[in-house]
N, C-alpha and C positions, 0 to 999 in steps of 0.2 A: 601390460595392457594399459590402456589409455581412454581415458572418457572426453571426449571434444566435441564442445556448442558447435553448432556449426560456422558463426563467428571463425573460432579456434581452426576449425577445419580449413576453410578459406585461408585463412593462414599459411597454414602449413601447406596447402593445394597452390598459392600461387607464387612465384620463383621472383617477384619486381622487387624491385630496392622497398624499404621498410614505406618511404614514403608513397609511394604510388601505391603500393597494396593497401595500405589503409583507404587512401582513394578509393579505391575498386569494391572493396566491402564495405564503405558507409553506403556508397551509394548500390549497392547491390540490395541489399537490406532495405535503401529508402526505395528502390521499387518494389519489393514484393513489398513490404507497407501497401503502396500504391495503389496495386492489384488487391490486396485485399479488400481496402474500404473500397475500392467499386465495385467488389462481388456482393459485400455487407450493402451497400446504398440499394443494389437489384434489389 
């Protein structure tokens, strides 16, 4: 059994070469950020 951030999970969930996937999860990550501070700002 395994305990994985969801960082980790992404990971392991998306099949692109090492570099594109990092792509895909900083910015997956910079938008729920995103979404959060504009639910925080309401």
């Amino acid at each position: 059994m395994y305990e994985l951030t969801e960082t980790e999970c992404l990971y392991v969930a998306t099949k692109f070469n090492d570099e594109a996937r990092a792509r895909l999860i900083l910015r997956w990550e910079e938008l729920e950020q995103q979404a959060q501070q504009q639910l925080a700002a309401y």
